[in-house]
C-alpha positions in Angstrom: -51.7 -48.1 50.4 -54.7 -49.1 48.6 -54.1 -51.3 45.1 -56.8 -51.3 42.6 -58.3 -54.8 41.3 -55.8 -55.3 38.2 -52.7 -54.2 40.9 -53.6 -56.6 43.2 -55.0 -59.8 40.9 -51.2 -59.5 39.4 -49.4 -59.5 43.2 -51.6 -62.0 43.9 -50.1 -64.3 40.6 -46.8 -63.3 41.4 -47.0 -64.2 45.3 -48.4 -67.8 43.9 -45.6 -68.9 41.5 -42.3 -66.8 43.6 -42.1 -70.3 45.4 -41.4 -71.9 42.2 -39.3 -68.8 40.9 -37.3 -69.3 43.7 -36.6 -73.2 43.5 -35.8 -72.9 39.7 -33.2 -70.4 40.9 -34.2 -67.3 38.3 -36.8 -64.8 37.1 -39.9 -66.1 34.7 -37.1 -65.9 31.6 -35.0 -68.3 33.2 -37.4 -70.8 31.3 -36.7 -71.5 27.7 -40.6 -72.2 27.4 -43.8 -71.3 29.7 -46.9 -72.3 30.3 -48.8 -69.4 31.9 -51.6 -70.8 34.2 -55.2 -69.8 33.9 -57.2 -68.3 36.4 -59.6 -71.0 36.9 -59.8 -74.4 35.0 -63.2 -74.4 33.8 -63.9 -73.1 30.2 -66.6 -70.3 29.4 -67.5 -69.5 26.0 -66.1 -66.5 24.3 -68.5 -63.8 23.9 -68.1 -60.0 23.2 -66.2 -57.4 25.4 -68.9 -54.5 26.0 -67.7 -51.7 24.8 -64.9 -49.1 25.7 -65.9 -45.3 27.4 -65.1 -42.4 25.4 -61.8 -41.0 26.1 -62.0 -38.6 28.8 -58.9 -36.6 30.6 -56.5 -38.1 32.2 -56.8 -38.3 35.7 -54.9 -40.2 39.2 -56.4 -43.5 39.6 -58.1 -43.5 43.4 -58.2 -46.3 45.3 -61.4 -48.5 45.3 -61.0 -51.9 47.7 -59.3 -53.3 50.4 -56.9 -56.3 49.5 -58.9 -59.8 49.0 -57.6 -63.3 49.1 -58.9 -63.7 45.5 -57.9 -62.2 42.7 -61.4 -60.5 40.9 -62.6 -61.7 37.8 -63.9 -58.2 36.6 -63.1 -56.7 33.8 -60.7 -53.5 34.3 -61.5 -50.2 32.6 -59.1 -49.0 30.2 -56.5 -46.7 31.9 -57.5 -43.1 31.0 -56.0 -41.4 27.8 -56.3 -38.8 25.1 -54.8 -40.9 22.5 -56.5 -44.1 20.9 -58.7 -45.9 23.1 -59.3 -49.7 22.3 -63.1 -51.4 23.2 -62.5 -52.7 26.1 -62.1 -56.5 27.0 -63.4 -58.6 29.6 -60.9 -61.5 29.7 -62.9 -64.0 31.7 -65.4 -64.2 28.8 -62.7 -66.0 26.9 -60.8 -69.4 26.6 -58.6 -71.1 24.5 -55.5 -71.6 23.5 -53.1 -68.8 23.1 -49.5 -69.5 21.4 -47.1 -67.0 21.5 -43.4 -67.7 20.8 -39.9 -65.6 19.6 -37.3 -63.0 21.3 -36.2 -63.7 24.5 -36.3 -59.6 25.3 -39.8 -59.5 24.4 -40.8 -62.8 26.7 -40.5 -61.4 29.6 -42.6 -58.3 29.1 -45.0 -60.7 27.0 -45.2 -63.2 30.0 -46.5 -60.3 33.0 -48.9 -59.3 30.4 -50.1 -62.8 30.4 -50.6 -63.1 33.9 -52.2 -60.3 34.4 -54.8 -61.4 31.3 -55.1 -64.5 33.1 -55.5 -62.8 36.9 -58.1 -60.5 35.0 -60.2 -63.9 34.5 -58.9 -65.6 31.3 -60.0 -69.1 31.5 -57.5 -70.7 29.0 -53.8 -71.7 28.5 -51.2 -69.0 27.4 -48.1 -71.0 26.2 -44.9 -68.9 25.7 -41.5 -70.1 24.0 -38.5 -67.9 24.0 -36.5 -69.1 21.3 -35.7 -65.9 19.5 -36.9 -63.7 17.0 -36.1 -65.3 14.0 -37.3 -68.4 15.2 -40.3 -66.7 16.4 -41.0 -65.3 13.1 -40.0 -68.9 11.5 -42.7 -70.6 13.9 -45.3 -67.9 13.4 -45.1 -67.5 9.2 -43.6 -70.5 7.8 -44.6 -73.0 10.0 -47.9 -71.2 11.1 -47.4 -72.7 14.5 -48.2 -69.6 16.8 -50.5 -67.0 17.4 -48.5 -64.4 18.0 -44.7 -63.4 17.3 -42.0 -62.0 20.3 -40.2 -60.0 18.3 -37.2 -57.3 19.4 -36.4 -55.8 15.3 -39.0 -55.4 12.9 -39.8 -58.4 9.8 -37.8 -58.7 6.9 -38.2 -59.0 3.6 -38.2 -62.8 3.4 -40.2 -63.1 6.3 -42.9 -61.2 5.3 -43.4 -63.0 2.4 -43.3 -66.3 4.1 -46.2 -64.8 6.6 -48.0 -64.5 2.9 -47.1 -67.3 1.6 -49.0 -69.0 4.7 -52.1 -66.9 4.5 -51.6 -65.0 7.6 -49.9 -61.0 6.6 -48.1 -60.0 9.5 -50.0 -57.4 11.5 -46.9 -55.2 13.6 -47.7 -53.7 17.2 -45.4 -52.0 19.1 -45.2 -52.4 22.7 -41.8 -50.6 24.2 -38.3 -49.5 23.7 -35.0 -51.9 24.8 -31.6 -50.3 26.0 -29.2 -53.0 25.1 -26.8 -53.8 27.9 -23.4 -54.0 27.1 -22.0 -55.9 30.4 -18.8 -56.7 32.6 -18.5 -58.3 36.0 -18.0 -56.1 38.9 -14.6 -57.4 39.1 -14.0 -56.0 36.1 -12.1 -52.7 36.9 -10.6 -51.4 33.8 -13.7 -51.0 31.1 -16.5 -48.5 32.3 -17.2 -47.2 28.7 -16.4 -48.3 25.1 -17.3 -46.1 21.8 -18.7 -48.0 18.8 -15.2 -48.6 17.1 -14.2 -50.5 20.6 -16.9 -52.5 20.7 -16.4 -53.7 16.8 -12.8 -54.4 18.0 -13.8 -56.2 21.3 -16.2 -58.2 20.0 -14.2 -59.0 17.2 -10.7 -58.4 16.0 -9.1 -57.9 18.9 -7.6 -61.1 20.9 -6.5 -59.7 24.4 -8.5 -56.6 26.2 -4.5 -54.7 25.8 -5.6 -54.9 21.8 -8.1 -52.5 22.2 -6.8 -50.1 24.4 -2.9 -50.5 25.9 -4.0 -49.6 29.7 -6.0 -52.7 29.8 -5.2 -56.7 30.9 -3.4 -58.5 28.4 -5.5 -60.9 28.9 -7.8 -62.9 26.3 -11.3 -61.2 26.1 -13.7 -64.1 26.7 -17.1 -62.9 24.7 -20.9 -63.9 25.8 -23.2 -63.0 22.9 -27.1 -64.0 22.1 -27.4 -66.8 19.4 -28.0 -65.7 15.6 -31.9 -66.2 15.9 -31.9 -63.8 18.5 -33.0 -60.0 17.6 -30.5 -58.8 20.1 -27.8 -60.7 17.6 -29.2 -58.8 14.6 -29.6 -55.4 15.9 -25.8 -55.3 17.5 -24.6 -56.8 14.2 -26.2 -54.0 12.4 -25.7 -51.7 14.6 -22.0 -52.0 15.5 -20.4 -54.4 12.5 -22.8 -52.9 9.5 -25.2 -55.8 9.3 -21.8 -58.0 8.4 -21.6 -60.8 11.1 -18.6 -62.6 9.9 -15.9 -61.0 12.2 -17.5 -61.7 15.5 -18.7 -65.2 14.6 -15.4 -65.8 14.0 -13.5 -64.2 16.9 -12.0 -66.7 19.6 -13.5 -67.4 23.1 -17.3 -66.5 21.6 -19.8 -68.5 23.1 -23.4 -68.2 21.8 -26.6 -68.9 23.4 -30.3 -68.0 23.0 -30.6 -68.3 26.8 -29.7 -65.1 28.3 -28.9 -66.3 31.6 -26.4 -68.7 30.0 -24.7 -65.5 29.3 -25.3 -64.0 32.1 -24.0 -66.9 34.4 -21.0 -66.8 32.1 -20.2 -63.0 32.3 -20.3 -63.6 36.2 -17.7 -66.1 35.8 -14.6 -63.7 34.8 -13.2 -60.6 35.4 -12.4 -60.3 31.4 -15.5 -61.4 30.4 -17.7 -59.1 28.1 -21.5 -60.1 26.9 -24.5 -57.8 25.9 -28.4 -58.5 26.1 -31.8 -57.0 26.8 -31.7 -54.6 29.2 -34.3 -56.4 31.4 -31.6 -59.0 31.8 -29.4 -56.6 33.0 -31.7 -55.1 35.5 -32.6 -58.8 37.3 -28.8 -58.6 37.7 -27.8 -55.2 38.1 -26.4 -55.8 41.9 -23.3 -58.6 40.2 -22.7 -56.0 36.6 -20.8 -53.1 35.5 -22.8 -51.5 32.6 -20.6 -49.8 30.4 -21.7 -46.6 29.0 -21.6 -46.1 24.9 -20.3 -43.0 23.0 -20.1 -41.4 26.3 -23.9 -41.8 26.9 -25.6 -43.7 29.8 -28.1 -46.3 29.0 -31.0 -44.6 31.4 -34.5 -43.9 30.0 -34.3 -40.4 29.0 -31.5 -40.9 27.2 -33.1 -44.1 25.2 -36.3 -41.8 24.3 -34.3 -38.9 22.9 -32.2 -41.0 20.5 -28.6 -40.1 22.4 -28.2 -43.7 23.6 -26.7 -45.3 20.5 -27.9 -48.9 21.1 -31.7 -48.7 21.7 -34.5 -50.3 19.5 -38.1 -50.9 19.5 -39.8 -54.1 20.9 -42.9 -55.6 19.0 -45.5 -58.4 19.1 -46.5 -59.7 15.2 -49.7 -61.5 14.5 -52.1 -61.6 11.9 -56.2 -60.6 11.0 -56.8 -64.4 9.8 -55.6 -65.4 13.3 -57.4 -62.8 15.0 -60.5 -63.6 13.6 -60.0 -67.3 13.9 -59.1 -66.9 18.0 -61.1 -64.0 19.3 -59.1 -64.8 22.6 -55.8 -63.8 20.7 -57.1 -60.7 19.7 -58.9 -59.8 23.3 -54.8 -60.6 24.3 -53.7 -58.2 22.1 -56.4 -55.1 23.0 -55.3 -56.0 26.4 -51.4 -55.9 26.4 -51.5 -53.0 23.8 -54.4 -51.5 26.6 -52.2 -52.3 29.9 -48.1 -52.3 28.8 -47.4 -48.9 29.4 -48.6 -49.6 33.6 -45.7 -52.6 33.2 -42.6 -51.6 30.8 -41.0 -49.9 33.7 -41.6 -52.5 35.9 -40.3 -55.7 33.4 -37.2 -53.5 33.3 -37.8 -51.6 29.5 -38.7 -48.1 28.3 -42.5 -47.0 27.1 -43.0 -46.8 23.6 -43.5 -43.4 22.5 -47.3 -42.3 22.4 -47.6 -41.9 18.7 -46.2 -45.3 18.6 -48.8 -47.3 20.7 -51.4 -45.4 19.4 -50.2 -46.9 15.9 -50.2 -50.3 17.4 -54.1 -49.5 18.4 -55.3 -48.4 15.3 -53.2 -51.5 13.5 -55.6 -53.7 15.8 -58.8 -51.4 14.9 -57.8 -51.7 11.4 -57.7 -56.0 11.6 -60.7 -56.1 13.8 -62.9 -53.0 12.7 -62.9 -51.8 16.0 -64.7 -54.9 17.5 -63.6 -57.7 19.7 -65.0 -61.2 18.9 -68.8 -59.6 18.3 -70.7 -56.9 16.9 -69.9 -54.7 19.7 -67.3 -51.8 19.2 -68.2 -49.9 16.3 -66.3 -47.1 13.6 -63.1 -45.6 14.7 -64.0 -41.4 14.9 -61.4 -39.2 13.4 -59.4 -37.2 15.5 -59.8 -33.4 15.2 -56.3 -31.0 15.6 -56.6 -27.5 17.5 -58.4 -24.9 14.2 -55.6 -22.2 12.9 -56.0 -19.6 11.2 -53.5 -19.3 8.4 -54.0 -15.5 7.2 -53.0 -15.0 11.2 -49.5 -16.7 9.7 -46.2 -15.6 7.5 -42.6 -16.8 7.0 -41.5 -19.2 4.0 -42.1 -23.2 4.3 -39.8 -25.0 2.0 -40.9 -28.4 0.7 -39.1 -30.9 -1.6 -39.3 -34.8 -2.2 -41.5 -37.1 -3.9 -42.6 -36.4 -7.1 -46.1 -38.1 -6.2 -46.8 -36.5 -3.1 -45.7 -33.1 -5.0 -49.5 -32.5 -6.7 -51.0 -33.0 -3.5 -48.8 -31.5 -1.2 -49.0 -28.6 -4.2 -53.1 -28.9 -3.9 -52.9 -28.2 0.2 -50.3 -25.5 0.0 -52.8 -23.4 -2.7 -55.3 -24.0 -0.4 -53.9 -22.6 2.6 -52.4 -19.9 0.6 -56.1 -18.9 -0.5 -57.3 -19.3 3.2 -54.7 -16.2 3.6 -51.3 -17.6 4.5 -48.9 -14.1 3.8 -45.8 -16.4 3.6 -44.2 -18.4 0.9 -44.1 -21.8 0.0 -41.7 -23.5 -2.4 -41.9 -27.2 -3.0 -39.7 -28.7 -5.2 -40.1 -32.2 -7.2 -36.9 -34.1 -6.6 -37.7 -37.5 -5.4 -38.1 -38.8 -2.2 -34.4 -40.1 -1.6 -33.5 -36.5 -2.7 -35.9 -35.4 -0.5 -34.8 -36.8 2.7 -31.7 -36.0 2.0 -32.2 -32.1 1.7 -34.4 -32.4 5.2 -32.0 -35.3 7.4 -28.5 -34.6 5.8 -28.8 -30.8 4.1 -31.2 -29.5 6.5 -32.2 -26.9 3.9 -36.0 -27.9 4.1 -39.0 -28.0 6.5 -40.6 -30.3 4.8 -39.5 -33.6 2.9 -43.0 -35.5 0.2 -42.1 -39.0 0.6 -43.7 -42.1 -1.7 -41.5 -44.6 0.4 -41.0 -44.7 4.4 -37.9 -43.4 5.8 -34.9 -46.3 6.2 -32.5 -46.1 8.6 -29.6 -44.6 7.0 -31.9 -41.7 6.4 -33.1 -41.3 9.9 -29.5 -41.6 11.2 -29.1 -38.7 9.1 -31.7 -36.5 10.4 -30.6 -37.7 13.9 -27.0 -36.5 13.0 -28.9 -32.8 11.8 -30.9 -32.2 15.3 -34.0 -32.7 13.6 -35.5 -36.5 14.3 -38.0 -37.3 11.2 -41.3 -37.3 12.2 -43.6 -39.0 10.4 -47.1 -37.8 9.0 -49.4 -40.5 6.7 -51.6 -38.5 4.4 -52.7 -40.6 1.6 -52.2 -43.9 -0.3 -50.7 -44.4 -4.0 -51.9 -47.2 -6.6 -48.7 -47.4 -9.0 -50.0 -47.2 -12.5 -48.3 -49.6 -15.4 -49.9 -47.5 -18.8 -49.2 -47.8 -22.4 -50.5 -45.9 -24.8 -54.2 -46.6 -26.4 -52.3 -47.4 -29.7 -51.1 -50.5 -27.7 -53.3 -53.4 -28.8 -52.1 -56.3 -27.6 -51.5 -56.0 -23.3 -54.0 -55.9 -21.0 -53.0 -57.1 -18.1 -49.3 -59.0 -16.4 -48.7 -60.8 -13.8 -45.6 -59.6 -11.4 -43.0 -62.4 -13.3 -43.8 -60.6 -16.4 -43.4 -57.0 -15.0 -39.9 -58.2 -14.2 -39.3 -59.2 -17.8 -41.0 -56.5 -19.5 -39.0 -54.0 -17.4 -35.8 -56.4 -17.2 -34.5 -59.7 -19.3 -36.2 -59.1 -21.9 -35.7 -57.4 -25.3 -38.3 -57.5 -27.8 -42.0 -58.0 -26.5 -42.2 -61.3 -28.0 -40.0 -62.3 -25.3 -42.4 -62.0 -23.0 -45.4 -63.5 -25.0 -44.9 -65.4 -28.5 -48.3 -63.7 -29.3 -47.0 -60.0 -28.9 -45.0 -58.0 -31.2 -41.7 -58.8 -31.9 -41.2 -55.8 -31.2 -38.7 -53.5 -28.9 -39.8 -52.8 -25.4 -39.7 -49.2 -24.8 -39.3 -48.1 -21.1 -40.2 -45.2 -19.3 -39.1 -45.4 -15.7 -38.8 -43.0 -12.6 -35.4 -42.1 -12.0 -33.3 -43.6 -9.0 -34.1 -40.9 -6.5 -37.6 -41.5 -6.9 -39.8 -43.5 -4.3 -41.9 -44.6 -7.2 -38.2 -46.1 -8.8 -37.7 -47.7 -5.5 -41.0 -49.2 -4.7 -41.3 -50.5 -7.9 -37.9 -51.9 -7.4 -39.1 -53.5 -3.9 -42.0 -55.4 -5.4 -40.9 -56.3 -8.6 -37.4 -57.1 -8.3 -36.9 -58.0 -4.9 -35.0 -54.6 -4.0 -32.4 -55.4 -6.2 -32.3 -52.9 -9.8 -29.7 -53.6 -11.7 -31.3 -56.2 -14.1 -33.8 -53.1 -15.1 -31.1 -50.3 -14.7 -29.1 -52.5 -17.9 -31.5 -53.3 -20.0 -31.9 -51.5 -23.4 -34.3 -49.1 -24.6 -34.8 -47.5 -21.0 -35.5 -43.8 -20.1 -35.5 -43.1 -16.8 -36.6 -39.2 -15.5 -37.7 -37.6 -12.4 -40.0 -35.5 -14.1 -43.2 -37.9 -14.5 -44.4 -35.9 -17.6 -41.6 -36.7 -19.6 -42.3 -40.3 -18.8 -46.1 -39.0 -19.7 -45.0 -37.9 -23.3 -42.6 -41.2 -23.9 -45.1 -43.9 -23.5 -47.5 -41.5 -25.8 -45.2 -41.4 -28.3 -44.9 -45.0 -29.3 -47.5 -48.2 -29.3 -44.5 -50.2 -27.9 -43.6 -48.3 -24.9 -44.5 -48.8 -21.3 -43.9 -47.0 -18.3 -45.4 -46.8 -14.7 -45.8 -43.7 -12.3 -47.9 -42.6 -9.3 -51.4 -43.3 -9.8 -52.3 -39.5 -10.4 -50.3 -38.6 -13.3 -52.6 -41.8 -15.2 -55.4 -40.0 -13.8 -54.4 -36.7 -15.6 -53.7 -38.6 -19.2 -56.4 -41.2 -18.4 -57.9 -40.7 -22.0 -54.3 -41.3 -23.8 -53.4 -44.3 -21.5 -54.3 -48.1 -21.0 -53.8 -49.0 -17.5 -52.8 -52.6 -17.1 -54.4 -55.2 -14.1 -51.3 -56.6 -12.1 -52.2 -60.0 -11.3 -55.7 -59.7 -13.1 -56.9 -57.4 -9.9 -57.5 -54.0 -11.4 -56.3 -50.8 -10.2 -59.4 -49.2 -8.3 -59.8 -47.8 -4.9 -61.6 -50.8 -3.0 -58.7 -53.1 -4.3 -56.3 -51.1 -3.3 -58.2 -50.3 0.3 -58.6 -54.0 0.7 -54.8 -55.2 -0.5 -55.7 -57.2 -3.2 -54.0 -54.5 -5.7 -50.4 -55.6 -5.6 -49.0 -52.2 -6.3 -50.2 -49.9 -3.6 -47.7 -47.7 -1.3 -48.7 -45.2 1.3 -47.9 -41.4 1.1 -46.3 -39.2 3.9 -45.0 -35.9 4.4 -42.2 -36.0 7.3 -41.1 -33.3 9.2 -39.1 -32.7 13.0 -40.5 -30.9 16.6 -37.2 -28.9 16.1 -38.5 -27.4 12.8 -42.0 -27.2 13.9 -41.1 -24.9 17.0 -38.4 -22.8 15.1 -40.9 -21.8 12.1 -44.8 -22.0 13.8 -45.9 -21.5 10.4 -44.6 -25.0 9.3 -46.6 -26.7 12.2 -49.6 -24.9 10.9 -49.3 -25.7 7.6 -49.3 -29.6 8.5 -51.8 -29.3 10.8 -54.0 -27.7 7.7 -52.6 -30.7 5.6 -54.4 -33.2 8.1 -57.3 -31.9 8.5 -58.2 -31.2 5.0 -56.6 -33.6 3.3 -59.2 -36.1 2.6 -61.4 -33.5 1.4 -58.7 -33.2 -1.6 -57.2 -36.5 -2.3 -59.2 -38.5 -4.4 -59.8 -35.2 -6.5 -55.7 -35.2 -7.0 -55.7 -38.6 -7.7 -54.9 -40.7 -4.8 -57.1 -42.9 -2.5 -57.3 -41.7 1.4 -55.3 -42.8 4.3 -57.5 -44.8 6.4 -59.2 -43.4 9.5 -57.0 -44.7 11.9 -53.4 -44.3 9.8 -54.7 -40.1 9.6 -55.4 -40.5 13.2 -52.0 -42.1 14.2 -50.4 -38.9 11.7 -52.6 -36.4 13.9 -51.4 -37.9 17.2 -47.9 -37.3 16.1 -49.0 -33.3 15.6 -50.4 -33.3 18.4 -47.0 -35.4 20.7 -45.2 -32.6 18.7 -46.4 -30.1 20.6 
């Protein structure tokens, strides 16, 4: 069969370093480091990519040329899509360094897409280190070491800020979906599946495998697990002992090691050994394992893309725009492995991110690059248009509840449609977002849940649970507003550190400033189901409320009006809420700058506003196909929406985070 030029560069790289595959003894992640050659040793400048075709229809690839000796130094075209097309890349106009370390699940996916960059004529050096995600994330924000992040969970808290801290804000793209294999030897004849509450007991309080179930050996369970920097630590920690680590780091005969094939060579050793990594491990090794199936389910791809496998997460690379733009060859890497990964995944041994998920990772590198690669070339991302409806051709009721700031423009849309001739009825109700994904996930009494926060994973377990996955639509972007009233005299402006006194420690405002009143503070604060509450909370307090839930003198409502008339009522009260509800009482109110950046569309477009949260509506495939009328309505919501938002109050979603919303319509379908 005939390969095409990308195809056969990659054999051709592979066929070159099997020899030295071969005497190391392993695959590529066998190495706890690598160094991925370039395709020729002399340097070119870096110059502009030409640009990418439009998207056109998908189509079989036909062969073009015979196998060469050589791999080709062209440039390959960007497979054929309808979702978000990147400019394409021409890897031989760059050089450079490229430094890429973290999880050792990602490394081996990371490291084909390498070669291939290199077979496609990359002139540089990519060096790869597989020493875990948290040590990837370590090396690429606190030490600002690398240039891009392996990572097989998504950043934390802490992390994040330490990739601020350092100047570089991590930039997330995600690049496939890992089974975790939960492994025995095939002498191993007892075990062939465990449910959750086994494995919490096998890879921790139990002592012999007759502990966990009476049938079994009673024999000492010998226990292979990935070292705590690994992601694949974190996500069975919080997957099967509730983020709580302390039992199985305890348990006797636990070895540790951030070199999967240290575990694998150890699992091999014993019929009563147990261990558990990336599934790409287990599939270099499948012929010597048992894989044990979980809840009953088999770890095979279909069952890992519709959410029944229980132990399946996503796999990302991190870097940052500051990076990007410093190394144009680190973001021509990046087009090219978000451009390419889907043709490998398989391959490697891992599943495909969903669609709506790469296209997200695309428009996350539009959005750092403006849609260029290292020049002017490129150009502005075009909007993606969703099939017209007609919604007087359309009845049935749509039920809506959540966030109290999405409500007015969720209410603005559904007026709309209504006036466009919708027959049906719509009831939204203003209860929070917290509230509000717990009516759609856990109730199941809505079609639609407003949301001012994005979903966590308690929730999404929840909708899991219900049938009905949460599917995620972006349709705006919220400034939180800190107001007094105009009576107030003497604030302007806070920094974050006072925020957490005014709304916290402190008592009188004095407190805060020896030049204010010594007066009482007066708070006016969303209540607890609110994502406003918890956003403010995340920011501000470092998601932890209690110092602001105890202090004095503190209202707290869902209803932002009553917050509204509150603050109105007294020169020493302040309160925050959404953005729009400021906007309605603009007249009454002093807003306050938050770090002296003031609260105005380009700073919150640009970041610099510290207080900025995106908007969604959510909804599920298995309510959009029950109730047609609900897939219409958010396919109205899309398209129209920024013709309404700044008129409500908000700013827009950007381009590309509207486009990645109307991809998942349109994956929906």
């Amino acid at each position: 069969m005939l390969l095409s030029s990308r195809r056969l560069a990659a054999m051709l790289v592979l066929i070159l370093i099997l020899p030295v595959l071969a005497a190391c003894g392993g695959a590529p992640a066998a190495q706890p480091a690598t160094t991925v050659p370039a395709a020729s040793a002399t340097d070119v400048p870096a110059a502009a990519p030409t640009e990418a075709p439009a998207p056109t229809e998908a189509a079989t690839e036909e062969p073009t040329e015979e196998p060469t000796a050589e791999p080709t130094a062209e440039p390959t075209a960007a497979p054929e899509t309808d979702g978000v097309v990147l400019p394409e890349v021409d890897p031989s106009e760059f050089s450079g360094d490229i430094i890429i370390a973290g999880s050792s699940t990602v490394f081996p996916l990371t490291e084909r897409m390498a070669e291939l960059f290199n077979a496609d004529g990359f002139s540089g050096q990519i060096t790869i280190d597989s020493i875990g995600s948290g040590a990837g994330y370590e090396r690429f924000c606190t030490a600002a070491e690398s240039d891009i992040a392996n990572a097989s969970r998504p950043i934390n808290a802490e992390e994040l800020a330490a990739c601020e801290a350092s100047g570089r804000p991590a930039l997330e793209f995600r690049v496939g979906t890992d089974a975790l294999a939960i492994v025995v030897s095939q002498e191993n004849d007892f075990i062939t599946e465990a449910t959750m509450e086994e494995l919490a007991a096998i890879f921790g309080t139990a002592t012999n495998w007759s502990d966990v179930n009476p049938a079994w050996p009673a024999e000492p369970i010998q226990r292979f697990i990935p070292g705590t920097d690994s992601g694949t630590f974190d996500y069975f920690v919080e997957e099967v002992f509730d983020e709580d680590p302390a039992v199985m780091l305890s348990a006797s005969n636990t070895q540790l090691s951030e070199d999967d094939n240290v575990l694998v060579q150890g699992i091999l050793g014993s019929p009563y050994a147990i261990g558990f990594f990336g599934y790409a491990y287990y599939e270099e090794n499948a012929a010597s394992f048992n894989i044990l199936n979980i809840e009953g389910v088999e770890p095979i791809a279909a069952n890992v893309e519709d959410g029944s496998y229980p132990l399946a997460r996503p796999l990302f690379i991190f870097s940052a725009v500051e990076v990007m733009e410093e190394k144009p060859q680190v973001a021509a890497f990046i087009n090219y492995y978000l451009t390419y990964v889907n043709d490998e995944v398989v391959d490697v041994g891992y599943f495909p991110a969903s669609d709506a998920a790469l296209d997200q990772a695309r428009n996350n590198w539009l959005d750092a690059t403006g849609g260029e690669t290292a020049g002017p070339t490129g150009g502005d991302v075009a909007p993606l248009s969703l099939p017209e409806i007609d919604p007087s051709t359309l009845s049935g009721e749509i039920i809506i509840a959540g966030s109290s700031t999405v409500f007015p423009l969720t209410e603005r849309m559904a007026e709309l449609f209504n006036a466009d001739g919708f027959s049906g009825q719509i009831t939204i109700d203003s209860i929070g977002s917290g509230a509000g994904y717990e009516r759609f996930c856990t109730a199941a009494e809505s079609d639609i849940a407003n949301a001012s926060r994005p979903i966590n994973a308690e929730e999404l377990a929840a909708c899991e649970a219900s049938g009905r996955p949460a599917l995620e639509f972006r349709v705006g972007t919220d400034a939180l507003a800190i107001v007094v009233s105009q009576e107030n005299d003497f604030i302007t402006e806070a920094t974050m550190e006072e925020l957490a006194a005014i709304f916290g420690t402190a008592t009188n405002w004095s407190d805060v400033n020896p030049a204010w009143p010594a007066e009482p503070i007066q708070r006016f604060i969303p209540g607890t189901d609110s994502g406003t509450f918890d956003y403010f909370v995340e920011e501000v307090f470092d998601e932890d409320p209690a110092v602001m839930l105890s202090a004095s003198n503190t209202q707290l409502s869902e209803d932002d009006n009553v917050l509204v008339q509150g603050i109105l009522g007294s020169p020493y009260a302040i309160g925050f809420f959404g953005y729009a509800y400021y906007e309605e009482n603009a007249a009454s109110f002093n807003i306050l700058n938050i770090e002296g950046v003031e609260p105005i569309a380009a700073n919150v477009e640009d970041g610099s506003y510290p207080l900025a949260r995106p908007l969604f509506i959510f909804s599920a495939v298995e309510v959009m196909e029950e109730k047609p009328q609900v897939a219409a309505f958010i396919n109205y919501y899309l398209t129209y929406v920024n013709d309404e938002v700044v008129d409500v109050g908000y700013f827009p979603a950007s381009v590309n985070a509207l486009n990645a919303a109307k991809q998942n319509w349109l994956d929906a379908q």
